[in-house]
C-alpha positions as CSV (number, residue, x, y, z in Angstrom):
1,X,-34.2,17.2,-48.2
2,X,-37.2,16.9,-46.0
3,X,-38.6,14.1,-44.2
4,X,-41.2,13.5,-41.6
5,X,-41.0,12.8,-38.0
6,X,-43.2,12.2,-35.6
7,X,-45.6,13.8,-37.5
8,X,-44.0,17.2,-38.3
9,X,-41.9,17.9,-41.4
10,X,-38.2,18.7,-40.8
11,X,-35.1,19.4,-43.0
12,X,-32.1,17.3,-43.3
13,X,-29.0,17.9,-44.6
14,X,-27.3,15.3,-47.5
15,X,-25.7,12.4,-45.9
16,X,-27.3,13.4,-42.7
17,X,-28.2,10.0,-40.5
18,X,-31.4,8.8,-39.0
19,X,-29.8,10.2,-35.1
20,X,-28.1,13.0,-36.6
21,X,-32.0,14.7,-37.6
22,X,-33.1,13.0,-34.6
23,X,-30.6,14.8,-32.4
24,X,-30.7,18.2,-34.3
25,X,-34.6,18.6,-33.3
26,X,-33.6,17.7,-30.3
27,X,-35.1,14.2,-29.8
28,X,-33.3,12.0,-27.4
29,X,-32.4,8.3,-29.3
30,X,-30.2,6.4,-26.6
31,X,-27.2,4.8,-28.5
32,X,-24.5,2.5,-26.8
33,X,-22.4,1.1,-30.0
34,X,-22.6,5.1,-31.5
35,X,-19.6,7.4,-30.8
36,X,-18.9,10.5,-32.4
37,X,-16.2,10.8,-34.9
38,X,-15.9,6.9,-35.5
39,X,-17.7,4.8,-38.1
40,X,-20.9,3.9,-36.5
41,X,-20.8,-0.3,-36.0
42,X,-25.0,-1.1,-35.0
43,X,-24.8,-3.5,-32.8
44,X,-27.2,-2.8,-29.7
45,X,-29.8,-1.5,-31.4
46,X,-31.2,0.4,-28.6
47,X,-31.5,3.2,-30.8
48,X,-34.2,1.8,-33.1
49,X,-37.2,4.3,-34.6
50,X,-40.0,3.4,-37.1
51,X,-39.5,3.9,-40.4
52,X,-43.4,4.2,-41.0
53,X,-43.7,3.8,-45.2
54,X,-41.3,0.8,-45.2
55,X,-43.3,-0.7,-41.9
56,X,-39.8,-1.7,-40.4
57,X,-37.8,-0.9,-37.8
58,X,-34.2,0.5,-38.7
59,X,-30.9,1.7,-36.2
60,X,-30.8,5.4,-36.1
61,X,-27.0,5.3,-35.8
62,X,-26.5,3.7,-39.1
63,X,-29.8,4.6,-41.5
64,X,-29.2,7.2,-43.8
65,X,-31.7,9.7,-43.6
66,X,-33.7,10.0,-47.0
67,X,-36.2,13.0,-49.1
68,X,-39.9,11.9,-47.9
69,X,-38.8,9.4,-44.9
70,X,-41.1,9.1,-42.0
71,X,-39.9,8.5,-38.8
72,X,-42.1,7.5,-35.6
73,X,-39.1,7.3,-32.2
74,X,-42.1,7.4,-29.4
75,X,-44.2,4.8,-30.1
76,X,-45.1,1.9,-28.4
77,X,-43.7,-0.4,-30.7
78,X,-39.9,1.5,-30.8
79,X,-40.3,1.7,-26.8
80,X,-40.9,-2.6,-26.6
81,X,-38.2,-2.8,-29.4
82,X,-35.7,-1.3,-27.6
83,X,-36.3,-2.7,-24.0
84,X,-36.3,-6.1,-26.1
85,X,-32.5,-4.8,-27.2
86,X,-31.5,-3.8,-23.5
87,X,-33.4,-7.5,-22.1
88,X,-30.7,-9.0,-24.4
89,X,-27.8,-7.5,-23.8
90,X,-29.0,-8.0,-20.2
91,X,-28.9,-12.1,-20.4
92,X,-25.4,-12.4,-21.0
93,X,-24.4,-9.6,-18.5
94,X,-22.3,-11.0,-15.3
95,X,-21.3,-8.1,-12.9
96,X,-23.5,-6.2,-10.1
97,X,-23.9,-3.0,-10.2
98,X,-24.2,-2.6,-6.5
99,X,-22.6,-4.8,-3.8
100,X,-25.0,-7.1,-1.8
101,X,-23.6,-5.2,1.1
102,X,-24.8,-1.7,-0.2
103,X,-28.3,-3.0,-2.0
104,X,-29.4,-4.0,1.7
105,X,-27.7,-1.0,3.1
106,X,-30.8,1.3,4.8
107,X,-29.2,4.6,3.9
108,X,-27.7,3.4,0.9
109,X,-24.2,4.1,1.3
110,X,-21.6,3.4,-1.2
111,X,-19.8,0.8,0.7
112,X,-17.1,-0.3,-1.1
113,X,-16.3,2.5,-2.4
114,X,-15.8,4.0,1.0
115,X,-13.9,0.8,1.7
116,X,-11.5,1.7,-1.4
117,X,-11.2,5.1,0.1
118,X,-9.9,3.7,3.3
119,X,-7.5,1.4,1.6
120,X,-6.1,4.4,0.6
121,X,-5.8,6.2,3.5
122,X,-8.6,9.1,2.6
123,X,-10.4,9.4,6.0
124,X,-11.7,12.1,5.1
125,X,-13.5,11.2,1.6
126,X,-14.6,7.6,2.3
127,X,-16.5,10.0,5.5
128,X,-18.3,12.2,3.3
129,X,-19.4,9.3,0.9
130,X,-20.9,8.1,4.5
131,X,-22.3,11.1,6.0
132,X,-23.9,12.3,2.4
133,X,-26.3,9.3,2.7
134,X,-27.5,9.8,5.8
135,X,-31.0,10.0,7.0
136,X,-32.1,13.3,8.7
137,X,-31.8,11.5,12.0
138,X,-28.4,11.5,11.9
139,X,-25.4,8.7,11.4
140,X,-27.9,5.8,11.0
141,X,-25.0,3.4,11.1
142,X,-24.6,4.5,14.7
143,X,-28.3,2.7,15.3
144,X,-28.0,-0.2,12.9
145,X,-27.5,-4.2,13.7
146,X,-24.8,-4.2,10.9
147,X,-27.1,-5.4,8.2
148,X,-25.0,-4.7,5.4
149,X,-22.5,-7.6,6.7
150,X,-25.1,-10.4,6.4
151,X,-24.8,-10.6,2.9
152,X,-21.2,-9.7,2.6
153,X,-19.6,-12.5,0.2
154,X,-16.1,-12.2,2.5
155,X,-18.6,-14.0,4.7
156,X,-18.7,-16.9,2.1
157,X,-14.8,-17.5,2.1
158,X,-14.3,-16.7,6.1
159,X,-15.8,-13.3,7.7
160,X,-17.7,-10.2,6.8
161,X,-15.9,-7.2,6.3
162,X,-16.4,-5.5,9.4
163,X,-18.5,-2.8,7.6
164,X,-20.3,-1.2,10.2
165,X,-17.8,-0.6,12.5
166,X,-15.4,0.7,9.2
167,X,-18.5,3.1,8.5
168,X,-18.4,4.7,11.6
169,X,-14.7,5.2,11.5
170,X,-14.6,7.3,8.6
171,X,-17.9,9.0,9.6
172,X,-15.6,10.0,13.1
173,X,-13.4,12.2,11.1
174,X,-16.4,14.9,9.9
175,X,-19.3,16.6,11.9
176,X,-22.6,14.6,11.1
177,X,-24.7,16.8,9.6
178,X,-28.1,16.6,7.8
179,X,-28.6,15.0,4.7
180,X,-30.7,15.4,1.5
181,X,-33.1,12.9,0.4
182,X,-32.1,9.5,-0.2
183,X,-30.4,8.3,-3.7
184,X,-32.9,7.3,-5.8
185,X,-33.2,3.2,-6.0
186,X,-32.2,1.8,-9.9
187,X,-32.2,-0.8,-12.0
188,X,-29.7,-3.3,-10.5
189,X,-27.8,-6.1,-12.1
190,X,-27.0,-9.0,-9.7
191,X,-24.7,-12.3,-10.1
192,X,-25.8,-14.6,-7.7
193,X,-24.0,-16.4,-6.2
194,X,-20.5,-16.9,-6.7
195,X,-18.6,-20.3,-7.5
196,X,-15.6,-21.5,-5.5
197,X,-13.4,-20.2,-8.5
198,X,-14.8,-16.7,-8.4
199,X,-14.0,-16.5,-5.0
200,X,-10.9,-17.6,-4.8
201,X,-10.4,-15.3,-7.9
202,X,-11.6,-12.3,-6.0
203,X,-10.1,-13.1,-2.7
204,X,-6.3,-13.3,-4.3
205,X,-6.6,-10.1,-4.8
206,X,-8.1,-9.1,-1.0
207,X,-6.2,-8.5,2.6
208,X,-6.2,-12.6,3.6
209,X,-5.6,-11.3,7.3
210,X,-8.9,-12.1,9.1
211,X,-11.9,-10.2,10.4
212,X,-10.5,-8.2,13.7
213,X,-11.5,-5.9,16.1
214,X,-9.5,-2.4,16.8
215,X,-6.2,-3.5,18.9
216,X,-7.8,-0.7,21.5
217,X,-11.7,-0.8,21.5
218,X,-12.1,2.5,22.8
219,X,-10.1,4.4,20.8
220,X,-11.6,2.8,17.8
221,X,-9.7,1.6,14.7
222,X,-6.3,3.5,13.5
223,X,-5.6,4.5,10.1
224,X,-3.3,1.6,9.4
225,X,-5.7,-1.2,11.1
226,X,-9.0,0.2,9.0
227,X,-7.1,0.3,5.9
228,X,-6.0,-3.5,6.7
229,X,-10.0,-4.0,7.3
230,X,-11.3,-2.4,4.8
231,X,-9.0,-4.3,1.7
232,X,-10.8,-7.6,3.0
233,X,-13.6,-6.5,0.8
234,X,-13.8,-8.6,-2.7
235,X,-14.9,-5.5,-4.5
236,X,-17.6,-7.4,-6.5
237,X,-19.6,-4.2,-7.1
238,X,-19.2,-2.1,-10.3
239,X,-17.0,0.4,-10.6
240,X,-19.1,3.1,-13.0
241,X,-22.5,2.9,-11.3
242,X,-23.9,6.4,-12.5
243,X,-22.2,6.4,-16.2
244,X,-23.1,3.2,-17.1
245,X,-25.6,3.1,-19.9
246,X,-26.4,0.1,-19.7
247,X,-28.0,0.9,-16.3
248,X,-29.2,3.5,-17.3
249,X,-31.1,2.6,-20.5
250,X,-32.5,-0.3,-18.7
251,X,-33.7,1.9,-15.6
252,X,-35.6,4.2,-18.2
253,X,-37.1,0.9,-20.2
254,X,-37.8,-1.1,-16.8
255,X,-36.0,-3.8,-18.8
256,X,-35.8,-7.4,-16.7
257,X,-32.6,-9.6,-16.8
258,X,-34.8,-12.6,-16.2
259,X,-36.7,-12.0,-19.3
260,X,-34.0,-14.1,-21.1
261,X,-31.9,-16.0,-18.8
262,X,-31.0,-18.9,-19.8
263,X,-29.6,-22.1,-17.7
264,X,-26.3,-20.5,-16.0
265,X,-24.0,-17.7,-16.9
266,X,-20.8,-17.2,-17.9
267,X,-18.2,-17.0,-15.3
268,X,-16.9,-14.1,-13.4
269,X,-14.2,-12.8,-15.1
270,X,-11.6,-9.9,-14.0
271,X,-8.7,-8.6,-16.0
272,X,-6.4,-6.7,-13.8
273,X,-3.4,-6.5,-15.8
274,X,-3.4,-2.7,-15.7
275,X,-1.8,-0.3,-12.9
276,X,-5.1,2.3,-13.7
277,X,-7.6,0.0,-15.7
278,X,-9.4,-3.5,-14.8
279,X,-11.5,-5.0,-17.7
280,X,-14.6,-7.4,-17.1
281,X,-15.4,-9.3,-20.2
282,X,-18.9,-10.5,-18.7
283,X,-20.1,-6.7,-18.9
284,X,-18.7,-5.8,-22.5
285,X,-21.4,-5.8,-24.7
286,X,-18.9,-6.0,-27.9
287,X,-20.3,-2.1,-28.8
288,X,-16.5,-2.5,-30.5
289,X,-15.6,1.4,-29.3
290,X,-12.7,0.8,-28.0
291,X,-11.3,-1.4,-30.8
292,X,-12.1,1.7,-32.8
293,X,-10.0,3.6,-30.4
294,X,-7.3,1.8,-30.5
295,X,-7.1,1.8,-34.2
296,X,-7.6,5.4,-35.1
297,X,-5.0,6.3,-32.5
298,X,-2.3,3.9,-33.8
299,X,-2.0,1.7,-30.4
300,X,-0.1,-1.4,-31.4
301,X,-1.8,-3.7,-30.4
302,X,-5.0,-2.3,-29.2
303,X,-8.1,-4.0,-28.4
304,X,-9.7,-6.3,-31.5
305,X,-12.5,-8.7,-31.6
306,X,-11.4,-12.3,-30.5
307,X,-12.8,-15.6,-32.1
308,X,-16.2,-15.9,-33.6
309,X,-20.0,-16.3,-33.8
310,X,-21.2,-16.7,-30.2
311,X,-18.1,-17.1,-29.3
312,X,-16.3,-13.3,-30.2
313,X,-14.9,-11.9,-27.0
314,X,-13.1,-8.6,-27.0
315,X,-10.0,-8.6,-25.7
316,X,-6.1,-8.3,-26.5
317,X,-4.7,-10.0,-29.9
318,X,-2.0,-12.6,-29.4
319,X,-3.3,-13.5,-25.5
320,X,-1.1,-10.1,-24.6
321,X,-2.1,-8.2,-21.1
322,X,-4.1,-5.5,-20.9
323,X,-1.4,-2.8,-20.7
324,X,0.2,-3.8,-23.9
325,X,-3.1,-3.1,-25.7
326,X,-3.8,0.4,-23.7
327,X,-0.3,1.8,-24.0
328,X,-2.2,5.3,-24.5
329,X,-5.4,4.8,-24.7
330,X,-6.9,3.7,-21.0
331,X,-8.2,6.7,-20.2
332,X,-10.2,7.1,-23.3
333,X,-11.4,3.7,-23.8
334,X,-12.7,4.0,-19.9
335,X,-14.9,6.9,-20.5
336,X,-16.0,6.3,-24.2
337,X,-17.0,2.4,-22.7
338,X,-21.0,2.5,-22.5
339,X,-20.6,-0.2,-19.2
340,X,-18.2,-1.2,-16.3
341,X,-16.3,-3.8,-18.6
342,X,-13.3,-0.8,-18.9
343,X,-13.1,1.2,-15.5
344,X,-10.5,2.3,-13.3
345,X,-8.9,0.8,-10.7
346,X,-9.5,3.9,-8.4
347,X,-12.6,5.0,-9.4
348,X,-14.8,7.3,-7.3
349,X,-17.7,7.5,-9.0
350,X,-20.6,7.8,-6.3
């Protein structure tokens, strides 16, 4: 069959789907709720096109792709419609995707994951994550007031995490060097401020040991006290900073999340009942991938839809833990997830 789009006549194949033509003349649609080999389940609709002779927009994933269709995927119209999509997923979204410490941080290191890095002993890698932000002048941390700690939320509860002086620490185990340009700034996500429950919720699962100097101040921290140091951090950023769609998609449609806010936001929510997995509920977008997952590959339990309407959460049947529903799954539900709601524990992603 042939079908028009964006003004030039291509063939399709029968049974062929709006994205499928899309994707085999090589037009990027952005999809969240679409993956491969799965019924598709339209539910974000970011990857709406114009179907011109019907005068209506329809989801790529799921339209069936007809003789004498004409599709528009550039226009003005699709790009407001799916920045519209992305503004409204955005309004119920709770998580950062940076920590306050690292969006004031001048070079733009990856704090807390160098922090995570040290809480596991790897000098050497939490280093690197420092050094390769670095300005041409050098180790700017060496220079700075300790910015980053000013905004620390560990400062809400009792202390900052003594960031700066933890920077330089793991930058004294490599040769400074010279660094390329800086990260590139994108769209960022941010909670607020926390309630008394989220941080109590977060700092249960910190070092409760307070803010302390090395035990000798010229020989600088040892392994075992920066480790100790460095697990005072509430680890409120997000764990999948450069695969998250969602971040992505709304960098590329300069979508806002004030556009819709509403009155307050859901609460913080973390779900570590997994040794390699934590789930955050406030950053699914209920795509429903990895209930699909689950259920092809026979998990048990699994992950379903929960309740209702407004209400549908996704989450464990039968209030079960985590691990019960990934018995086999974790890793792929991690990377098939198009947000941070399924990450892992350990991740590194810089």
């Amino acid at each position: 069959m042939k079908l028009k789009l964006n003004g030039s006549e291509v063939e399709a194949a029968e049974g062929a789907t709006v994205l499928d033509v899309c994707r085999q003349q090589g037009i990027d649609v952005p999809t969240m709720c679409w993956l491969d080999g799965h019924a598709h389940f339209t539910s974000c609709m970011i990857c709406v096109v114009k179907n011109v002779k019907l005068d209506r927009l329809v989801p790529a994933c799921s339209a069936p792709a007809a003789d004498g269709m004409e599709l528009e995927t550039d226009t003005e119209e699709v790009v407001e419609a799916r920045k519209v999509a992305l503004e409204l997923l955005l309004s119920e979204h709770v998580g950062d995707c940076e920590g306050p410490c690292e969006r004031v941080c001048p070079a733009q290191i990856r704090i807390p994951l160098a922090l995570r890095l040290l809480v596991d002993g790897k000098r050497a890698e939490a280093g690197r994550v420092v050094i390769g932000t670095q300005t041409k002048a050098g180790l700017h941390c060496r220079d700075c007031s300790g910015i980053c700690e000013k905004p620390c939320r560990r400062g809400q509860v009792d202390e900052p995490v003594s960031i700066r002086d933890l920077m330089l620490y793991a930058a004294g185990g490599l040769p400074e060097k010279a660094a390329e340009e800086p990260r590139e700034k994108l769209f960022n996500s941010v909670i607020g401020r926390l309630t008394e429950e989220e941080k109590a919720d977060l700092l249960a699962h910190a070092e409760v040991s307070p803010r302390a100097a090395p035990v000798d101040e010229k020989q600088g921290y040892t392994a075992e006290e920066a480790a100790k140091q460095a697990d005072r951090c509430l680890h409120c950023d997000c764990r999948k900073p450069k695969s998250c769609k969602l971040r992505q998609c709304s960098e590329e449609y300069g979508a806002k999340q004030s556009r819709y806010k509403g009155n307050g936001r859901k609460p913080l929510e973390i779900v570590r009942q997994h040794r390699q997995v934590i789930y955050e509920p406030g950053k699914c977008i209920k795509c429903g991938i990895c209930v699909k997952i689950t259920e092809k590959s026979g998990e048990p339990l699994g992950m379903a839809f929960l309740m209702r309407g407004y209400d549908s959460v996704v989450g464990i049947p039968f209030s079960e833990p985590l691990d019960k529903g990934l018995t086999t799954t974790a890793e792929e539900c991690v990377r098939c997830c198009p947000t941070g709601a399924l990450a892992f524990v350990d991740s590194e992603e810089a």
